[in-house]
N, C-alpha and C positions, 0 to 999 in steps of 0.2 A: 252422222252414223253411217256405217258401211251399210250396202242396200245388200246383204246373205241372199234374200229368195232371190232377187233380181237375176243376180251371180247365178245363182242357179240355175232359174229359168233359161237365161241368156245360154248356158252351159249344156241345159238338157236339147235346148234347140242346135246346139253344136254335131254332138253327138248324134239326133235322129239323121238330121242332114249328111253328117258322113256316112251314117246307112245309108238311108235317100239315094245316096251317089254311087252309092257302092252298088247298091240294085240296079238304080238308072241304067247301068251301062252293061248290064247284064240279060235283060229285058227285053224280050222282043220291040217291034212298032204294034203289034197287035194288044200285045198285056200293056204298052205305055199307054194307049188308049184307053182303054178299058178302066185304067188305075186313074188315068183321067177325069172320064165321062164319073166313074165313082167316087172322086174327089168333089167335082164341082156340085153333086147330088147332097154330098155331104154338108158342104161349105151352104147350100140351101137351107139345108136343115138348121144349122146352128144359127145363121141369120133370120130366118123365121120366129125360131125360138128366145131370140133376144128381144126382137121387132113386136112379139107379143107381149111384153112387159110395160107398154105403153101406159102413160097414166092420161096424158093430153093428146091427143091426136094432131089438134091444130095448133099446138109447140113446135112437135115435131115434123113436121108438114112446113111449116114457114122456116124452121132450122133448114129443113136441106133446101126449099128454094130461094135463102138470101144467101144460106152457106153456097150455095151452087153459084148464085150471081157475082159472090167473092172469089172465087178461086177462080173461076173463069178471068175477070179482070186481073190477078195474079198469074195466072196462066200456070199453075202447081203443077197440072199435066208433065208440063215442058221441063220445070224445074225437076220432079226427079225422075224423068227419063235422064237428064243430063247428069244428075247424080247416081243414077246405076250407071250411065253409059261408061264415064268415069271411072270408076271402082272398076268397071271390067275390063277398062283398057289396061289401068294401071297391071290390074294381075293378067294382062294378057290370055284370057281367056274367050275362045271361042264356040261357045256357049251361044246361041241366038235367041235362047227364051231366059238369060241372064237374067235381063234387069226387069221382064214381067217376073218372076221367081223374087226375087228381092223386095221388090214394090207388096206384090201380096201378101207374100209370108209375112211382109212387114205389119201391113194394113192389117189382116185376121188377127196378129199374135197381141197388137195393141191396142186393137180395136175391142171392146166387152169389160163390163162390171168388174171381173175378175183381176183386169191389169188394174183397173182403178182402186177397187176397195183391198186388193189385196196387199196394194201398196201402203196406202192408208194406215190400215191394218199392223205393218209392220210398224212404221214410223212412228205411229201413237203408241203401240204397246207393245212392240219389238215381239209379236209374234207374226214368222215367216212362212205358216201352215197354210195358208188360202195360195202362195204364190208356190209352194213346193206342188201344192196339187195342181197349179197350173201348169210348170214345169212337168209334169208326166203325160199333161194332156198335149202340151205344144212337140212336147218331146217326139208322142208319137203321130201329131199331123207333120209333121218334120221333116217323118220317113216318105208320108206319103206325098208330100208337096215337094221334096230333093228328087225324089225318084220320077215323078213327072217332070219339073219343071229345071234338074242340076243345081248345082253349086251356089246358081245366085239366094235361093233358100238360106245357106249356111250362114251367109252374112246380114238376115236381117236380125241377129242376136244383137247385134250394135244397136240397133235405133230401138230394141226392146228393155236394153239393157240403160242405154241415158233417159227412155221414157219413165219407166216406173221408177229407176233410181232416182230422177228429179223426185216424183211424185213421193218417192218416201222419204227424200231427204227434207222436202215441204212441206209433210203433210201436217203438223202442229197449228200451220195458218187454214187450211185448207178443211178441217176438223168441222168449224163449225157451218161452215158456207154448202158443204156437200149432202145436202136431208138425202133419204132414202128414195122421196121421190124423185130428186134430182138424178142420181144417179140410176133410177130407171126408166127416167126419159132417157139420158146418155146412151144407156143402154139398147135402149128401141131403136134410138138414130142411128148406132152404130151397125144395128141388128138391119137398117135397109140398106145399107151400106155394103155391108156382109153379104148379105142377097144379090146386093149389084154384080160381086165379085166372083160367085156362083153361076149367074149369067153370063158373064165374060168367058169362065172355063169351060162351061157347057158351050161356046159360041154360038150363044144364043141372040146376044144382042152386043153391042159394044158399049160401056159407057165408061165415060171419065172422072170414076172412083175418085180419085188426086184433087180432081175439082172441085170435088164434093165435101170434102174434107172439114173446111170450115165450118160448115153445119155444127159440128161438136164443137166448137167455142161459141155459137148462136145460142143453143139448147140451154145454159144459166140465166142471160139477162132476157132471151124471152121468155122462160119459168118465172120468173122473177118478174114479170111484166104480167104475163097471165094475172098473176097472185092479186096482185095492184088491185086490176081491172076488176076482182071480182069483191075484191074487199069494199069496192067505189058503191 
């Protein structure tokens, strides 16, 4: 089936982005800041509020430090710096916060419940109402993540767009495996995740987001492990 909300979402993130850009360069250094420091405030918040949906503590907890011990041996960092660097030589763009601007808008826009159950959602009963509401929300962190961070924003509609379009074009198999508590541990791991990524634009601390990433494919079979243990 064609993924509609995907399309969309991917589309609404197009559009805030060319705002985004259109402001960026209109903007003082003093208002880029400020739109900043109130970006990465925001990006807190919504990580916070995902982070609290927690059902397991000590799922998610061992999700980001065996997902960490994995990506680190992969070195995902490195892979998509080289996949922005890439894409930004290609389009010859001079941009020096490119490919942080791609990497995050990417990370936030698919990272949360929303990209997951909305996908879901569509593919099992072809309605694309939980992703058109995402679409407005990404639509307008769009403007304000392009207008800080340029251009490289506008193209993380690609990895947003094969993300949840997989997710809906699979979702029949995926139906039964996804309970609700699964997908709000997903949600919690992605919500510390999200906070990391708030820290990094506050520069507050640095960390290696990319790294971490695996965590979210940990969070099923150690749910799934918990369950076990407790049934024993």
């Amino acid at each position: 089936m064609l993924p509609i909300g995907s399309l969309v979402n991917a589309g609404a993130i197009v559009l805030g982005s060319l705002i985004g850009c259109a402001l960026h360069s209109r903007f003082p250094e003093r208002f880029r800041s400020i739109v900043f420091q109130g970006l990465g405030l925001g990006v807190l918040l919504l990580g916070f509020q995902m982070a609290f949906k927690v059902q397991d503590i000590i799922v998610v907890l061992f999700s980001i430090l065996l997902g960490g011990i994995l990506g680190e041996l992969l070195r995902l960092d490195r892979l998509f710096d080289r996949l922005g660097n890439s894409v930004k030589k290609r389009l010859g763009s001079a941009n020096p916060k490119f490919t942080d601007g791609l990497v995050t808008a990417s990370l936030i826009f698919c990272i949360g419940a929303l990209a997951i159950v909305g996908s879901i959602e569509e593919g099992i009963r072809n309605n694309p109402t939980i992703l058109y509401t995402k679409a407005i929300l990404d639509g307008f962190a769009s403007i304000a993540l392009a207008s800080s961070f340029g251009s490289g924003v506008l193209f993380s509609a690609l990895p947003v767009l094969i993300y949840q379009g997989t997710i809906t074009i699979g979702a029949g198999s995926l139906e039964n495996v996804l309970s609700t508590t699964l997908i709000d541990q997903l949600s919690a791991t992605g919500g510390l995740l999200i906070v990391g990524i708030g820290l990094i634009i506050l520069e507050i601390k640095e960390i290696r987001i990319a790294n971490l990433l695996p965590a979210l494919v940990m969070v099923g079979p150690l749910q799934w492990l918990a369950q076990i243990l407790r049934a024993l």
